[in-house]
C-alpha positions in Angstrom: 22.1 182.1 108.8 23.6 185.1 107.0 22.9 185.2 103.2 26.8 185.0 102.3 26.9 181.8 104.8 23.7 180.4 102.6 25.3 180.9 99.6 28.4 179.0 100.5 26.3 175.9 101.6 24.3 175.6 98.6 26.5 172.8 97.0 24.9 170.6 99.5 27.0 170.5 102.9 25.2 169.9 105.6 27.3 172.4 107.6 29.6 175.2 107.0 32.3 173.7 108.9 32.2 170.8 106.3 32.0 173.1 103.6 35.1 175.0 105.0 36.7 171.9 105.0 36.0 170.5 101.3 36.9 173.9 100.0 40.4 173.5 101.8 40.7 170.2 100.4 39.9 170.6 96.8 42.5 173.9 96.7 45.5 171.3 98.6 44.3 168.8 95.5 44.6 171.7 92.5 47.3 173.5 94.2 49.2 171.9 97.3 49.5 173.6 100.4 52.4 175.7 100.1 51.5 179.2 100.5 47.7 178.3 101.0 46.1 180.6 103.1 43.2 181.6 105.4 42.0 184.2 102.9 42.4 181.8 99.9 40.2 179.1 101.5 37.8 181.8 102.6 37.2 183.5 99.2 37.0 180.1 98.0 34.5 179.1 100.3 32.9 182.4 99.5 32.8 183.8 103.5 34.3 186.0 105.6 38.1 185.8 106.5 37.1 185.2 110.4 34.6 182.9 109.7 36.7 180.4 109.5 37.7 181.1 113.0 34.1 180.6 114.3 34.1 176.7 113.2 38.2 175.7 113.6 40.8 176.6 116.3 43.1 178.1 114.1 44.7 177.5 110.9 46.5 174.1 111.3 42.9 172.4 112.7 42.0 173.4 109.6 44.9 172.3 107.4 45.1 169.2 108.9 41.2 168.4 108.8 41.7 169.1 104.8 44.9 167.3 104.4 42.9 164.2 106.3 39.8 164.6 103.9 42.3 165.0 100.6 44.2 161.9 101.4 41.0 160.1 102.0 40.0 160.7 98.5 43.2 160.3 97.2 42.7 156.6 98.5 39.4 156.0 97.3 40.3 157.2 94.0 42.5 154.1 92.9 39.7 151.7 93.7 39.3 148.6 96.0 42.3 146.6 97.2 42.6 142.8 96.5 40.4 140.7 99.3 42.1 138.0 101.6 41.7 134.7 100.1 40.8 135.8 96.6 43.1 135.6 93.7 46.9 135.1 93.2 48.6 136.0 96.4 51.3 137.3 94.5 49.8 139.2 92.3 47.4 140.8 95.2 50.9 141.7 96.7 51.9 144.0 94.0 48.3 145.4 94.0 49.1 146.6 97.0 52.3 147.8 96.2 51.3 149.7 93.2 48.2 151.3 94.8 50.7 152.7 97.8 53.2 153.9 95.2 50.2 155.8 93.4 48.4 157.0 96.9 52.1 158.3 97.5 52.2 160.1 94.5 49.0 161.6 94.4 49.8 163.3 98.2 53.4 164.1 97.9 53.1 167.8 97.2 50.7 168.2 99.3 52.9 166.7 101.9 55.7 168.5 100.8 54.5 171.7 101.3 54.2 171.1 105.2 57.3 170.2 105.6 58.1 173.6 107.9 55.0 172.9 109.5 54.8 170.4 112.4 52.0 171.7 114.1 49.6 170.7 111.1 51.0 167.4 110.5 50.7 166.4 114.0 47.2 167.1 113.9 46.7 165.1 110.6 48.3 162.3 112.7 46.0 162.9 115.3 42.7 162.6 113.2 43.5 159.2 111.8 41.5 156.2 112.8 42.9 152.7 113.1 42.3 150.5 110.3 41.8 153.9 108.0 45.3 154.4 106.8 46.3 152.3 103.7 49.6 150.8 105.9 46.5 150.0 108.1 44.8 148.1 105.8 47.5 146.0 103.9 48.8 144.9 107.3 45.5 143.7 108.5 45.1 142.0 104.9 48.3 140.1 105.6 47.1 139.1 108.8 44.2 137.4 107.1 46.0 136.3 104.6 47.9 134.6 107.4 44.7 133.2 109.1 43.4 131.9 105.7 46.7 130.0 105.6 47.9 131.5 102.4 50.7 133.0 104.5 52.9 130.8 106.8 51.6 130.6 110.3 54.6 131.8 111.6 54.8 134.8 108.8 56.0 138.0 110.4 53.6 140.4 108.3 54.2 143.1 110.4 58.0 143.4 108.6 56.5 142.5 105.2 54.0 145.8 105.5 57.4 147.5 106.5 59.3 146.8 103.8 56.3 147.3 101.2 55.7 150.6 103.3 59.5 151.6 102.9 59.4 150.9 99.2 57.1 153.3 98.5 58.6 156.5 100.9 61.8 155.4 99.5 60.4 156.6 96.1 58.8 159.5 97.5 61.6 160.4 99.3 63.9 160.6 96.3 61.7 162.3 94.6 61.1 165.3 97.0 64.7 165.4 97.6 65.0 166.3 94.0 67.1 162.7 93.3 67.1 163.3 89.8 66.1 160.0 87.6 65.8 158.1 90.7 65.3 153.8 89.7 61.6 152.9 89.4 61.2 150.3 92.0 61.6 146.3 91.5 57.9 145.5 92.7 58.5 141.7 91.3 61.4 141.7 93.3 59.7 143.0 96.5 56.8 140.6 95.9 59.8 137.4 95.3 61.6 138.8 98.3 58.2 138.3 100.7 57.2 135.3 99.5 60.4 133.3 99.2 63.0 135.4 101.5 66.7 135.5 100.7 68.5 133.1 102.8 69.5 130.0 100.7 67.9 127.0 100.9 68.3 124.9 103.6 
């Protein structure tokens, strides 16, 4: 190992290519990704330019391994969502919706900054596990929810997560479409809407 390759692991990853990639993340986090380049991430990670090319493909392996590892901690930085079959199911329903309005938030310009480029997006896609994503998990919460029979047993959660889902790129939408004062969104509303729909009683 060179001594410009041990100086860039001494914060304690076990490899460089890890290193590489939590050096690319924290810069997406403090700066976005627009205009972020191989020999910002380098000098960050204090190697070489070409080193980089030693442990990743090209560029957009890299992009999208740091995008993946910044929306991770994005996630785990608003804390646990509610637990099937614990709590008001109401209010665990606009847990949900307010943790995937903040998780949206906290990526957007990351996001937005890769909008021109497909490549890296597609290999973000690529490097998500099921269950991982936060759609993942509030449609598998439903589910139990559904098991637990807090839910009907006819629910169709799948089009609940949907319209939770779409409530929160709606807002993100507007907002990286430069919608100026776009409406805060009527989470009581959303929640009423799921649990009661909006046919009249029959």
């Amino acid at each position: 190992m060179s001594p410009r390759k041990a100086a860039a692991l001494r914060g304690g990853e076990s490899t460089l290519r890890e290193h590489l990639i939590a050096t690319a993340a924290r810069l997406i986090a403090e700066r976005g990704t627009a205009g972020l380049t191989v020999r910002a991430i380098a000098r960050e990670a204090g190697v070489a330019d070409g080193v980089l090319y030693n442990h990743f493909a090209d560029k957009e392996e890299l992009l999208a391994c740091a995008l993946r590892a910044h929306v991770t901690a994005a996630g785990r930085a608003l804390g646990a969502l509610p637990e099937p079959g614990r709590g008001d199911l109401a209010a665990n329903l606009r847990a949900h919706v307010l943790h995937g309005l903040a998780l949206h938030r906290a990526i957007l310009p990351a996001f937005a900054g890769l909008i021109g480029r497909p490549a890296v997006l597609a290999r973000f896609g690529d490097l998500s596990d099921p269950g991982e994503d936060w759609r993942d998990r509030l449609l598998a919460y439903l589910r139990a929810e559904r098991e637990l029979g807090r839910l009907a047993p006819d629910a169709r959660v799948e089009a609940a997560a949907s319209m939770i889902v779409g409530t929160c790129h709606e807002t993100v939408l507007a907002a990286l479409l430069g919608s100026p004062d776009p409406p805060p969104p009527d989470i009581d509303g959303l929640v009423t809407t799921l649990l009661t729909g909006i046919a009249p009683p029959g």
